[in-house]
CHARMM-style PDB file with segment names, atoms N, HN, CA, C and O in Angstrom:
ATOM      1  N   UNK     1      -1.684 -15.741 -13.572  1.00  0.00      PROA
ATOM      2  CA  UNK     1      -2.571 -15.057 -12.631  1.00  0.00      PROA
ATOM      3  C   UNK     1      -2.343 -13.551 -12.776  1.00  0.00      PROA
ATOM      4  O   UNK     1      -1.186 -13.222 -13.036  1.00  0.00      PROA
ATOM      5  N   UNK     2      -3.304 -12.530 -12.643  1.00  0.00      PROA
ATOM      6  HN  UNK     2      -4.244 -12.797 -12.432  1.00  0.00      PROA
ATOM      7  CA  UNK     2      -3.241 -11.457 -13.225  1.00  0.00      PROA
ATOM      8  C   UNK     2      -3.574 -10.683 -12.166  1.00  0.00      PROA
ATOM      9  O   UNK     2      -4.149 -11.369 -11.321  1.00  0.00      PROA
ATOM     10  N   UNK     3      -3.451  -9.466 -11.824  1.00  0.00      PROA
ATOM     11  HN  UNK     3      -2.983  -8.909 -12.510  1.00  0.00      PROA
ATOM     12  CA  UNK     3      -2.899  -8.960 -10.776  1.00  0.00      PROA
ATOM     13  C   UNK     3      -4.893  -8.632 -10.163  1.00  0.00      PROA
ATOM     14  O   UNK     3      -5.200  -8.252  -9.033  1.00  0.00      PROA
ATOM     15  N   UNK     4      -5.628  -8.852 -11.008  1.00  0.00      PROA
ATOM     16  HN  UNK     4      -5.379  -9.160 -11.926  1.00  0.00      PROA
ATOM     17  CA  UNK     4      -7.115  -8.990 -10.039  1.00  0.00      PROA
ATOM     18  C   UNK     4      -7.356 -10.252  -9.436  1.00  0.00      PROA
ATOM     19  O   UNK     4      -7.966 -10.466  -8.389  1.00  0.00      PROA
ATOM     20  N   UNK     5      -6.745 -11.175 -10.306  1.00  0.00      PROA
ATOM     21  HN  UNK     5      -6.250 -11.000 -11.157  1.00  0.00      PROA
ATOM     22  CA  UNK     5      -7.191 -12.306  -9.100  1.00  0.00      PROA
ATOM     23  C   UNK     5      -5.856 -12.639  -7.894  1.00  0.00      PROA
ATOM     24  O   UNK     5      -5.934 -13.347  -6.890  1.00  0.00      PROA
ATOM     25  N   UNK     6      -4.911 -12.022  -8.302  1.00  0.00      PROA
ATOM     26  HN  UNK     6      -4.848 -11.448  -9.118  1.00  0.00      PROA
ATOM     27  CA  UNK     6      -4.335 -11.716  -6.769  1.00  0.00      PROA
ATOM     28  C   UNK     6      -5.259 -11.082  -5.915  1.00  0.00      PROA
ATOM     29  O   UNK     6      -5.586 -11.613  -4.854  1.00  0.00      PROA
ATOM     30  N   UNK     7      -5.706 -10.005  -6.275  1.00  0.00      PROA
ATOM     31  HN  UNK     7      -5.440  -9.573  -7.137  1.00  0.00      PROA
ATOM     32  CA  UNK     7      -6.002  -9.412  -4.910  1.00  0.00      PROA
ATOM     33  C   UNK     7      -7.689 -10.263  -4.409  1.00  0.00      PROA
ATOM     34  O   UNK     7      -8.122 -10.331  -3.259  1.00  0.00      PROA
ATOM     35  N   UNK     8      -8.345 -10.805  -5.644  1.00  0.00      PROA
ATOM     36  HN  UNK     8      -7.993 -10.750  -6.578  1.00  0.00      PROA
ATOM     37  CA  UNK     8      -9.418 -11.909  -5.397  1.00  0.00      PROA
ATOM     38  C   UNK     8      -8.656 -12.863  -4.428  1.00  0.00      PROA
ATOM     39  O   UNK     8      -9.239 -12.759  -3.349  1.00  0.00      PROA
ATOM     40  N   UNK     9      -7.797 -13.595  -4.330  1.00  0.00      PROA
ATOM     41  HN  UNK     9      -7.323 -13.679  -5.207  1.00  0.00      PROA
ATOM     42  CA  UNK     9      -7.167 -14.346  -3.256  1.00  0.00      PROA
ATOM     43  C   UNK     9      -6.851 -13.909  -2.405  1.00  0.00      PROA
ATOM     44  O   UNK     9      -7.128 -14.445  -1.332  1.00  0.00      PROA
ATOM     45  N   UNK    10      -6.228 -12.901  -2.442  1.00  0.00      PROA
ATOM     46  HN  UNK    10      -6.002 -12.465  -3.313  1.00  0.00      PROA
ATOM     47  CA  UNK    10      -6.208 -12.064  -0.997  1.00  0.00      PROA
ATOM     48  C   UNK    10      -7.200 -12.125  -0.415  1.00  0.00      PROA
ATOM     49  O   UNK    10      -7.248 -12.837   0.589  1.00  0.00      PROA
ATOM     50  N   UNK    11      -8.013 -11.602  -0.725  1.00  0.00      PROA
ATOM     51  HN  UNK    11      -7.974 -11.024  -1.540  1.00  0.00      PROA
ATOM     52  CA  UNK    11     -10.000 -10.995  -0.155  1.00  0.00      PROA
ATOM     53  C   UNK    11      -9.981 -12.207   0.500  1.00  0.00      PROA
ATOM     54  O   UNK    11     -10.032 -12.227   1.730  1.00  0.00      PROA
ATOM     55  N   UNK    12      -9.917 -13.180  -0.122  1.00  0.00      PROA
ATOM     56  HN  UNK    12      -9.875 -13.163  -1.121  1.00  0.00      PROA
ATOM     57  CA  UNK    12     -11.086 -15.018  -0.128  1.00  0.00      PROA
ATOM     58  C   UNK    12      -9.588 -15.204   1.232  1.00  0.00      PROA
ATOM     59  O   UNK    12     -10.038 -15.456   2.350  1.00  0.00      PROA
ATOM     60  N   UNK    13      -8.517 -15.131   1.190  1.00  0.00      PROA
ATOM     61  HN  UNK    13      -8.152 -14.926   0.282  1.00  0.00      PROA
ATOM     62  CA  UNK    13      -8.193 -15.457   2.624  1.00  0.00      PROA
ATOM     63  C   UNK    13      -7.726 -14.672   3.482  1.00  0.00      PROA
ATOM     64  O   UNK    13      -7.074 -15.177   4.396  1.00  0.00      PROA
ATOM     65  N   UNK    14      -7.921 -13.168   3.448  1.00  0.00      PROA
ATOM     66  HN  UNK    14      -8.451 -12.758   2.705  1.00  0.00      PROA
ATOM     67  CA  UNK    14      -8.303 -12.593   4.995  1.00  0.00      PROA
ATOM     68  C   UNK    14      -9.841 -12.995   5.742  1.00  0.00      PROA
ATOM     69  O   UNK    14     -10.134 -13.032   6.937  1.00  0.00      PROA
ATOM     70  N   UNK    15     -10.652 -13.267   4.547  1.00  0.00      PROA
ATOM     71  HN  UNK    15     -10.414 -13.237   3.576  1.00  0.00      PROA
ATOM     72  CA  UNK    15     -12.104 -13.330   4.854  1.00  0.00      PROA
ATOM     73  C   UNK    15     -12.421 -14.963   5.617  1.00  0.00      PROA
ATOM     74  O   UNK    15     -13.422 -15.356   6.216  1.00  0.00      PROA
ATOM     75  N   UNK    16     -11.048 -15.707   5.285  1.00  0.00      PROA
ATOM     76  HN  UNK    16     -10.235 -15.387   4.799  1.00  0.00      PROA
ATOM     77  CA  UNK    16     -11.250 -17.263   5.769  1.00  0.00      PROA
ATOM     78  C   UNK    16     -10.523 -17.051   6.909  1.00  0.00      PROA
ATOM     79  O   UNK    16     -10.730 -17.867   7.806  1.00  0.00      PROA
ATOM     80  N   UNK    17      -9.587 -16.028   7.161  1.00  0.00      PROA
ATOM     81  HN  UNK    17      -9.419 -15.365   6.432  1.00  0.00      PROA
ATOM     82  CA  UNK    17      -8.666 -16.108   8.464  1.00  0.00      PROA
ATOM     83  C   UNK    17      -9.439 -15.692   9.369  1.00  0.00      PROA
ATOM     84  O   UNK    17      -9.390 -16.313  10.431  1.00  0.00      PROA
ATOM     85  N   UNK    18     -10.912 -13.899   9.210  1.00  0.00      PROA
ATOM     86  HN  UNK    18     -10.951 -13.395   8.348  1.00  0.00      PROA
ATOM     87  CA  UNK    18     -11.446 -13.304   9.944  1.00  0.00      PROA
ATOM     88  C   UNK    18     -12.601 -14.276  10.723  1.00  0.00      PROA
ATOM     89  O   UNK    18     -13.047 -14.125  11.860  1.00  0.00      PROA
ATOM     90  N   UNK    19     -12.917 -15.269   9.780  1.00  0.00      PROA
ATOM     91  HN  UNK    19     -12.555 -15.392   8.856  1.00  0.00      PROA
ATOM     92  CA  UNK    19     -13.712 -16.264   9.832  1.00  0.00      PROA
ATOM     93  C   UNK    19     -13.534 -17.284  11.252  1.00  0.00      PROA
ATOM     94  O   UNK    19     -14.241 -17.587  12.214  1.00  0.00      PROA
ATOM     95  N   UNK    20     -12.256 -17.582  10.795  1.00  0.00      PROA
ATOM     96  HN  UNK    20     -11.682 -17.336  10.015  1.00  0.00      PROA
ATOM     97  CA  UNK    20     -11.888 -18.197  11.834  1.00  0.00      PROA
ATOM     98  C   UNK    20     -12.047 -18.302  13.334  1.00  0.00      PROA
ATOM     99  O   UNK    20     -12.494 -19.023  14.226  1.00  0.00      PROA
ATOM    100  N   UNK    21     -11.039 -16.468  12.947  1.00  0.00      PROA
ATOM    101  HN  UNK    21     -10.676 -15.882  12.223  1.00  0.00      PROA
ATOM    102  CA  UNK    21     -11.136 -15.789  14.362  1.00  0.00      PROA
ATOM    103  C   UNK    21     -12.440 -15.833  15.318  1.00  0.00      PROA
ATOM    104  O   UNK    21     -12.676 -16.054  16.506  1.00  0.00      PROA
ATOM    105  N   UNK    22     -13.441 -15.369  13.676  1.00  0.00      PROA
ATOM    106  HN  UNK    22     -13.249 -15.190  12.711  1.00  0.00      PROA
ATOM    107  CA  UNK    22     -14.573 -15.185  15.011  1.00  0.00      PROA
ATOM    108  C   UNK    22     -15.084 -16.581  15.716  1.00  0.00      PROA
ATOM    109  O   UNK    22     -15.766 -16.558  16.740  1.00  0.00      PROA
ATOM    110  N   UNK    23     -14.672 -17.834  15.043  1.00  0.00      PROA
ATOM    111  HN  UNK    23     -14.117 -17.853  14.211  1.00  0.00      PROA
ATOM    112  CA  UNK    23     -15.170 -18.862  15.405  1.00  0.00      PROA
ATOM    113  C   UNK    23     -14.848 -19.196  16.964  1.00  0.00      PROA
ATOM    114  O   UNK    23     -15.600 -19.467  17.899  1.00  0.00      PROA
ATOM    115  N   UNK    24     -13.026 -19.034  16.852  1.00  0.00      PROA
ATOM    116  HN  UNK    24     -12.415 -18.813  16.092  1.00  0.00      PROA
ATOM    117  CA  UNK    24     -12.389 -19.066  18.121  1.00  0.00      PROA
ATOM    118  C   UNK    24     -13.333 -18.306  19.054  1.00  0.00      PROA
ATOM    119  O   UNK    24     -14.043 -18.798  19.931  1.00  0.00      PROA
ATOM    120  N   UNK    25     -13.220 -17.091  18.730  1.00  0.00      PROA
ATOM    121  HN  UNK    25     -12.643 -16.691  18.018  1.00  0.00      PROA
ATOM    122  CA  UNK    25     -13.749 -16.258  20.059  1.00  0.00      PROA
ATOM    123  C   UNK    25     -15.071 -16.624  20.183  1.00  0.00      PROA
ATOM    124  O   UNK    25     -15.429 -16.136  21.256  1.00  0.00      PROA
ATOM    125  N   UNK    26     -16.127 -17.293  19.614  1.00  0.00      PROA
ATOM    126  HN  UNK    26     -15.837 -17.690  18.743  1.00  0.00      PROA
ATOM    127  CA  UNK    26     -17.379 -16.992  19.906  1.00  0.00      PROA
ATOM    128  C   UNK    26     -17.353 -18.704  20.542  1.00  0.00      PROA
ATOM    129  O   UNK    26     -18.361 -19.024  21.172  1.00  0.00      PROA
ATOM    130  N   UNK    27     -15.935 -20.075  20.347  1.00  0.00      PROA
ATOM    131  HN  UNK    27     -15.116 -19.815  19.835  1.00  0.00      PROA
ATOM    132  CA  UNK    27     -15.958 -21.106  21.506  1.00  0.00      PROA
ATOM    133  C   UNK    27     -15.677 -20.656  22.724  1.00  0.00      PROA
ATOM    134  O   UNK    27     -16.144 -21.125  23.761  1.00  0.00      PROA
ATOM    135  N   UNK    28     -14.798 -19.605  22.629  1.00  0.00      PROA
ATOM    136  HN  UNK    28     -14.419 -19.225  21.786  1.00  0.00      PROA
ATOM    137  CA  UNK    28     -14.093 -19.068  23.826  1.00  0.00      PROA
ATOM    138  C   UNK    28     -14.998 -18.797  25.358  1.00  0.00      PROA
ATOM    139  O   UNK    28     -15.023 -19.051  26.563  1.00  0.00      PROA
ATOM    140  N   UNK    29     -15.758 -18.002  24.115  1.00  0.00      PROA
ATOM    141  HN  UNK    29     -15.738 -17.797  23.136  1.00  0.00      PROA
ATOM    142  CA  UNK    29     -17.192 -17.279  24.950  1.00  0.00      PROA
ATOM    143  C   UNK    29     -18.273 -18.344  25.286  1.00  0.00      PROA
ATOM    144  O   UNK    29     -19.015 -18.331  26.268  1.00  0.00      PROA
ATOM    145  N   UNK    30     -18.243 -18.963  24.621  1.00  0.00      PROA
ATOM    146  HN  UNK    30     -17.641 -18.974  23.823  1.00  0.00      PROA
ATOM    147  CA  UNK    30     -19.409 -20.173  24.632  1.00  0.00      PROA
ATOM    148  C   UNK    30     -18.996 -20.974  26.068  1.00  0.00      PROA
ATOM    149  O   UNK    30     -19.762 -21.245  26.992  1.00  0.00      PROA
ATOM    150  N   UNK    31     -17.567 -21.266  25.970  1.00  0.00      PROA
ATOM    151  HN  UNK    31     -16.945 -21.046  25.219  1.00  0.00      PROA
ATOM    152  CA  UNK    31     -17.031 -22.182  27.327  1.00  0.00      PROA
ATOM    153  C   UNK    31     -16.733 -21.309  28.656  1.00  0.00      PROA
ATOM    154  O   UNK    31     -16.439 -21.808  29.742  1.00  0.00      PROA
ATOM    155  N   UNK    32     -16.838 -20.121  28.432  1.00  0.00      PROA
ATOM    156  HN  UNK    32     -17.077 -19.716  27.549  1.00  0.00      PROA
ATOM    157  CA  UNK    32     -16.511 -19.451  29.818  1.00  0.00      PROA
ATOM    158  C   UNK    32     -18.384 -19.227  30.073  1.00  0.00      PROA
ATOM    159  O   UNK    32     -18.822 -19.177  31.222  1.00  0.00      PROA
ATOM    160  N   UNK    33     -19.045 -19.145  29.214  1.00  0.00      PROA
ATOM    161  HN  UNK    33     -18.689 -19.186  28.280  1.00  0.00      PROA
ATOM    162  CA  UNK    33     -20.756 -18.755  29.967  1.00  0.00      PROA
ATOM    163  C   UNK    33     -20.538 -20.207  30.632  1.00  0.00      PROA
ATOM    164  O   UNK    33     -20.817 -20.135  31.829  1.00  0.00      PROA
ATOM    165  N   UNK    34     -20.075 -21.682  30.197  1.00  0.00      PROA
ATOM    166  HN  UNK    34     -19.848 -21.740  29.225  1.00  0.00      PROA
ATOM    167  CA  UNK    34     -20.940 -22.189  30.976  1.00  0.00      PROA
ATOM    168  C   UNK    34     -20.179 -22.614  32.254  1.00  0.00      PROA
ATOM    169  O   UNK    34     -20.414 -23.459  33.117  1.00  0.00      PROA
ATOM    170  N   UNK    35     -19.372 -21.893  32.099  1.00  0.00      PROA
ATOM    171  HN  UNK    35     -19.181 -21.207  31.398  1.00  0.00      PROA
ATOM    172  CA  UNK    35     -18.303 -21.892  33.441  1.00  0.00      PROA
ATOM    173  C   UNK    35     -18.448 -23.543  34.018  1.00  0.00      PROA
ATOM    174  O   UNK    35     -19.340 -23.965  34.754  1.00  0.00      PROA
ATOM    175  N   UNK    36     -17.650 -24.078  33.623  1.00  0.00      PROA
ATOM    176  HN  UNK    36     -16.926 -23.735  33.024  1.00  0.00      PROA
ATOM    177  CA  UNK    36     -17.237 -25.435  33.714  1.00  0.00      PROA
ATOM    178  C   UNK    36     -15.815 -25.925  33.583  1.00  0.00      PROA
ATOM    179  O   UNK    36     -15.202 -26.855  34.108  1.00  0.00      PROA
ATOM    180  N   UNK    37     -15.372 -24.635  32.374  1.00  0.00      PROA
ATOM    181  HN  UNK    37     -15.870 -23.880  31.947  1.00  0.00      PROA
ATOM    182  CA  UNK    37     -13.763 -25.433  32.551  1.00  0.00      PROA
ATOM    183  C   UNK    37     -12.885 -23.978  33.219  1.00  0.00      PROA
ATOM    184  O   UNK    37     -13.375 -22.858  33.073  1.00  0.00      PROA
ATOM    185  N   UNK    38     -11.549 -24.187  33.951  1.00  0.00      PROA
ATOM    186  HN  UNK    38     -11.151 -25.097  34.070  1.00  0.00      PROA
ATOM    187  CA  UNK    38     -11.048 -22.501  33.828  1.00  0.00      PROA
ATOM    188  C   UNK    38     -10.392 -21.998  32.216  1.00  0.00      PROA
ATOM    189  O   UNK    38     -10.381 -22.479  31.083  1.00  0.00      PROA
ATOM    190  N   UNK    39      -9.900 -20.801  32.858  1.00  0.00      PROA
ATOM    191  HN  UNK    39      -9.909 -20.410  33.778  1.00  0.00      PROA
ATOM    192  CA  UNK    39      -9.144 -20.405  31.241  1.00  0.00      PROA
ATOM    193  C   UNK    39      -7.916 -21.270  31.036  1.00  0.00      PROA
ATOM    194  O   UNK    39      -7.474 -21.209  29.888  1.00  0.00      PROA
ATOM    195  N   UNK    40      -7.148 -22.195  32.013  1.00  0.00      PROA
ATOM    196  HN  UNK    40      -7.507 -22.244  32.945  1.00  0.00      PROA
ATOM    197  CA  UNK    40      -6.101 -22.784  31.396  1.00  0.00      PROA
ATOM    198  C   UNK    40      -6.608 -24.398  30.550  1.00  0.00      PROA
ATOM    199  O   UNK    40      -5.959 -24.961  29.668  1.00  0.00      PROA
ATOM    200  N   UNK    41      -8.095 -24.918  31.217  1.00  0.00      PROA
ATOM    201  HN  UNK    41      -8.622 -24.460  31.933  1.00  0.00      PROA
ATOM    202  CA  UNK    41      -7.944 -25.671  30.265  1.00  0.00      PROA
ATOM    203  C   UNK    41      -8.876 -25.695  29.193  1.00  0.00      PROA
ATOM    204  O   UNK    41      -8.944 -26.628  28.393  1.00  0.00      PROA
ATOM    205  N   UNK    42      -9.633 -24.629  29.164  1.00  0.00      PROA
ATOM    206  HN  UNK    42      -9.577 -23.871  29.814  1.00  0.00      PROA
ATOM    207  CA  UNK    42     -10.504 -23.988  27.924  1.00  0.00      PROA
ATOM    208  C   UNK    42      -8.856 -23.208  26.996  1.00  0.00      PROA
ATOM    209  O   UNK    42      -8.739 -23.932  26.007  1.00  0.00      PROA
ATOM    210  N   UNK    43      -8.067 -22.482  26.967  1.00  0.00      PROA
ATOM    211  HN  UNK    43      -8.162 -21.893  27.770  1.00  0.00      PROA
ATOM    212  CA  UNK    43      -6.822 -22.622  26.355  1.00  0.00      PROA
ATOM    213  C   UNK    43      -6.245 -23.430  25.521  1.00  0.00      PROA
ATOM    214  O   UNK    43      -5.922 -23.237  24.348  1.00  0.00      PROA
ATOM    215  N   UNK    44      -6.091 -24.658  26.408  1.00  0.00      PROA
ATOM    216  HN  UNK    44      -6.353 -24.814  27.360  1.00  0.00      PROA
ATOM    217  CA  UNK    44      -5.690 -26.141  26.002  1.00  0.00      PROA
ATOM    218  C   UNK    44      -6.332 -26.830  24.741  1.00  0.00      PROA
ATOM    219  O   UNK    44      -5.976 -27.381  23.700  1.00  0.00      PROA
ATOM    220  N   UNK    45      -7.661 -26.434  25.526  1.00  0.00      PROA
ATOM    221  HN  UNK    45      -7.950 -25.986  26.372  1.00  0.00      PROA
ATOM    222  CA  UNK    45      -9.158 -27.210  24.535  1.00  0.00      PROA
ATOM    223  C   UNK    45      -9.411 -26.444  23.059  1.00  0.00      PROA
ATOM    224  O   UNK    45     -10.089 -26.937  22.158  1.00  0.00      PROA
ATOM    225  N   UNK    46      -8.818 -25.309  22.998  1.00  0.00      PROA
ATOM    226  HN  UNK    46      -8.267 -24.909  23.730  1.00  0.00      PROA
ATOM    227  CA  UNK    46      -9.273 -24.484  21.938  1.00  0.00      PROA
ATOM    228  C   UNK    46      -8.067 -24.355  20.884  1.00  0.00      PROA
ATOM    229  O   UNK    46      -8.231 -24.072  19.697  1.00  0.00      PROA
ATOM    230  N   UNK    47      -6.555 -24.661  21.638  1.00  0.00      PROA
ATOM    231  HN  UNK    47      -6.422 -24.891  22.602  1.00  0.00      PROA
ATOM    232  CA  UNK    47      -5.571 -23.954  21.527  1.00  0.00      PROA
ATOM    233  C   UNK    47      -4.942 -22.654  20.904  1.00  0.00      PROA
ATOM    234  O   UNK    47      -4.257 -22.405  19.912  1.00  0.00      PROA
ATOM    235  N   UNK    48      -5.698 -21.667  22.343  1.00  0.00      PROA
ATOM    236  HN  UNK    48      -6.254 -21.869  23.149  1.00  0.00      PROA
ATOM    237  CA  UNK    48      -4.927 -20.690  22.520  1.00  0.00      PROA
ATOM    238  C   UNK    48      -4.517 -20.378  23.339  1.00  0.00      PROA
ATOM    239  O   UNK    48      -4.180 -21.309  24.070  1.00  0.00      PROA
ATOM    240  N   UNK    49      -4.276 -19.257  23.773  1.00  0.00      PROA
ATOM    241  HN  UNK    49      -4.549 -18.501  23.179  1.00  0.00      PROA
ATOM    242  CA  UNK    49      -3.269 -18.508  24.740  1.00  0.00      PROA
ATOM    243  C   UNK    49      -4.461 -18.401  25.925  1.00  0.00      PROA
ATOM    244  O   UNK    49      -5.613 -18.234  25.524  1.00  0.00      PROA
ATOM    245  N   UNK    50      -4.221 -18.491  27.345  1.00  0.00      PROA
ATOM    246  HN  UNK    50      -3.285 -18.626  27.671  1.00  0.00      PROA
ATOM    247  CA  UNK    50      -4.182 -18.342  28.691  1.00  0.00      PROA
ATOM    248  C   UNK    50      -4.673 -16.548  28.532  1.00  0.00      PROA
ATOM    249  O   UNK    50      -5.660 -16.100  29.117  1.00  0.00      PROA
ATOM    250  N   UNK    51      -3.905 -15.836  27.774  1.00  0.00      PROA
ATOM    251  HN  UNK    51      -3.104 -16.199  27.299  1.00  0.00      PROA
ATOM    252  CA  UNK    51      -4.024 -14.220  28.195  1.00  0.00      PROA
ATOM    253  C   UNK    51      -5.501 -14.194  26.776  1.00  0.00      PROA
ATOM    254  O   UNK    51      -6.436 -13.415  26.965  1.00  0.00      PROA
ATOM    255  N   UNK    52      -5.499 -14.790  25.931  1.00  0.00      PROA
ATOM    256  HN  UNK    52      -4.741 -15.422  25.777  1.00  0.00      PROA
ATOM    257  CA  UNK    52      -6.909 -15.013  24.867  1.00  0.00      PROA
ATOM    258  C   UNK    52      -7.677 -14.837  25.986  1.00  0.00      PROA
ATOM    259  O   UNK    52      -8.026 -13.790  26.531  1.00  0.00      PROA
ATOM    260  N   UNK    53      -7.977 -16.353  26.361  1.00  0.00      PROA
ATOM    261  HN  UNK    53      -7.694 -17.204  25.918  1.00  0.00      PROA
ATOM    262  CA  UNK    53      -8.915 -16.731  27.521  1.00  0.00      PROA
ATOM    263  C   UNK    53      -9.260 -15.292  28.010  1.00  0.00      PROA
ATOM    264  O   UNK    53     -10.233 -14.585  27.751  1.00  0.00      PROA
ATOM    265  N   UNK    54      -8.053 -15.050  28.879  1.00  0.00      PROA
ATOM    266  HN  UNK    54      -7.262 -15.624  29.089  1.00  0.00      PROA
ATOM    267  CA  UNK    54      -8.560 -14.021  30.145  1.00  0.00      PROA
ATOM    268  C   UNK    54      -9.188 -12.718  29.380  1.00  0.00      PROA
ATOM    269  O   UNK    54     -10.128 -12.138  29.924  1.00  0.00      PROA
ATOM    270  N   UNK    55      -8.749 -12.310  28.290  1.00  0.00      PROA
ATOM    271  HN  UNK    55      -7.986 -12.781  27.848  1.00  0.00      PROA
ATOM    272  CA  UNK    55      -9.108 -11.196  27.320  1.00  0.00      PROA
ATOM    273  C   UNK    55     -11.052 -11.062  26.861  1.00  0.00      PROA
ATOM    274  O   UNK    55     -11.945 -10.216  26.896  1.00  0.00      PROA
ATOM    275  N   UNK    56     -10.825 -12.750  26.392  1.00  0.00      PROA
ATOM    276  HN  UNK    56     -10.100 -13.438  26.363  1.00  0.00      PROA
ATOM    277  CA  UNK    56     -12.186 -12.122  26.312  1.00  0.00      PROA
ATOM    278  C   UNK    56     -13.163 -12.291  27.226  1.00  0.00      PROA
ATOM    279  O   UNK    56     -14.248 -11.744  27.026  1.00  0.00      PROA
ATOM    280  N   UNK    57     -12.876 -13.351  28.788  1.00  0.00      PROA
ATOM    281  HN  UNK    57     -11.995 -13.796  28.950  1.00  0.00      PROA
ATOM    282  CA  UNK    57     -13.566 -13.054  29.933  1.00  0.00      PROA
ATOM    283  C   UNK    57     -13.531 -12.036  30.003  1.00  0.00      PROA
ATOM    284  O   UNK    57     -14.733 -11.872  29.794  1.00  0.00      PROA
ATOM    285  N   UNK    58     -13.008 -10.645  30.187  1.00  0.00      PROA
ATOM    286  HN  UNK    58     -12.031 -10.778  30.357  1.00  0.00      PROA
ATOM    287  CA  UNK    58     -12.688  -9.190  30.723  1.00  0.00      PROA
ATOM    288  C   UNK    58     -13.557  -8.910  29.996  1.00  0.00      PROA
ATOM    289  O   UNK    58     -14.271  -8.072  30.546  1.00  0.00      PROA
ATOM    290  N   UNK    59     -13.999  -9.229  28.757  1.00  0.00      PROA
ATOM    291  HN  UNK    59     -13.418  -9.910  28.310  1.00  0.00      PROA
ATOM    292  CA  UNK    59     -14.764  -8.592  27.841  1.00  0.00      PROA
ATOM    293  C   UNK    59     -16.141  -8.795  28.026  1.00  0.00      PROA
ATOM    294  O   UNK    59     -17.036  -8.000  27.736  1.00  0.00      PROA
ATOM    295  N   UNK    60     -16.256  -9.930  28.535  1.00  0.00      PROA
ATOM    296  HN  UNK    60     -15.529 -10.575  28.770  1.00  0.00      PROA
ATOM    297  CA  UNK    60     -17.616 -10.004  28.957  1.00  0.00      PROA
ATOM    298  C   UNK    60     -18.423  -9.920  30.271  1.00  0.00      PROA
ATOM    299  O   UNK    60     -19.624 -10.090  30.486  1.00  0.00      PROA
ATOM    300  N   UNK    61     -17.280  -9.570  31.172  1.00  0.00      PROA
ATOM    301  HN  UNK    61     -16.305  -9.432  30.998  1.00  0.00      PROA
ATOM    302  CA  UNK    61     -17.374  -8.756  32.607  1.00  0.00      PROA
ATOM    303  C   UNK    61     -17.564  -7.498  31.959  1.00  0.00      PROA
ATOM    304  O   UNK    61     -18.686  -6.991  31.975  1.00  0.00      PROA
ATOM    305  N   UNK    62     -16.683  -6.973  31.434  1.00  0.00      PROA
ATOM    306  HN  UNK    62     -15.772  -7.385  31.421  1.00  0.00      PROA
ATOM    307  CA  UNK    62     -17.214  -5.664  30.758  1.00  0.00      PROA
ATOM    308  C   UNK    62     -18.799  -4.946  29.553  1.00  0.00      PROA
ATOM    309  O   UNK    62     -19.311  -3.967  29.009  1.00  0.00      PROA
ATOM    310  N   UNK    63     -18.870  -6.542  29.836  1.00  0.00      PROA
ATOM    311  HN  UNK    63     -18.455  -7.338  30.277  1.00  0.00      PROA
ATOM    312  CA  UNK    63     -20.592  -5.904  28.805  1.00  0.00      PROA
ATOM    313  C   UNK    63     -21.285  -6.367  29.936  1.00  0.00      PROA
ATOM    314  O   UNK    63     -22.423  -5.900  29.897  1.00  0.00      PROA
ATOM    315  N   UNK    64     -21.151  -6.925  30.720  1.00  0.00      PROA
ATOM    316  HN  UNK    64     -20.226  -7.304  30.752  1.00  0.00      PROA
ATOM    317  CA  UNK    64     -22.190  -7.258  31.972  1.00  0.00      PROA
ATOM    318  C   UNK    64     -22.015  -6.191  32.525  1.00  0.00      PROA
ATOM    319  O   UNK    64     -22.997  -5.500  32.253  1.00  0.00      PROA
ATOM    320  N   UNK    65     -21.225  -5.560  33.247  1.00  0.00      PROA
ATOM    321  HN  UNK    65     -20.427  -6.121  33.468  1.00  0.00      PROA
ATOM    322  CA  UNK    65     -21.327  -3.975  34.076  1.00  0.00      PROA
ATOM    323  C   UNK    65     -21.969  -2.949  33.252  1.00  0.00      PROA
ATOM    324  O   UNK    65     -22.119  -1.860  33.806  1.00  0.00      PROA
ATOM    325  N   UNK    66     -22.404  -3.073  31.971  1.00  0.00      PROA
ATOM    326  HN  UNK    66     -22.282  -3.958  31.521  1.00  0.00      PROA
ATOM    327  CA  UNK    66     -22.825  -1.928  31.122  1.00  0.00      PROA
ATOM    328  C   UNK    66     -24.515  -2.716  31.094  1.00  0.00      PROA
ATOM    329  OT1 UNK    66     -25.435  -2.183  30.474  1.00  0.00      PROA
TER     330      UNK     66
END
């Protein structure tokens, strides 16, 4: 392996990790609009963190006041 397709693997998995992320956050968001579960067991359901949860509720109290 030659030092371009290192950094080709690199690329291909920050781009699968960023991927991810946004997936998480955009269930995150998806389960707090329909306000049905709280953040500890939307947390549970997603598995992440309790302070996730509350982070990106804040975030979307914060685009609603704007």
């Amino acid at each position: 392996m030659n030092t371009l397709d290192v950094f080709i693997e690199k690329g291909r998995r920050q781009g699968i990790e960023e991927a991810k992320l946004q997936k998480t956050e955009t269930m995150v968001r998806n389960l707090i609009k329909q306000s049905i579960l709280n953040d500890d067991q939307i947390a549970s359901a997603i598995e992440v963190t309790v302070k996730y949860v509350a982070e990106v509720r804040r975030q979307i109290s914060d685009a609603d006041i704007r």
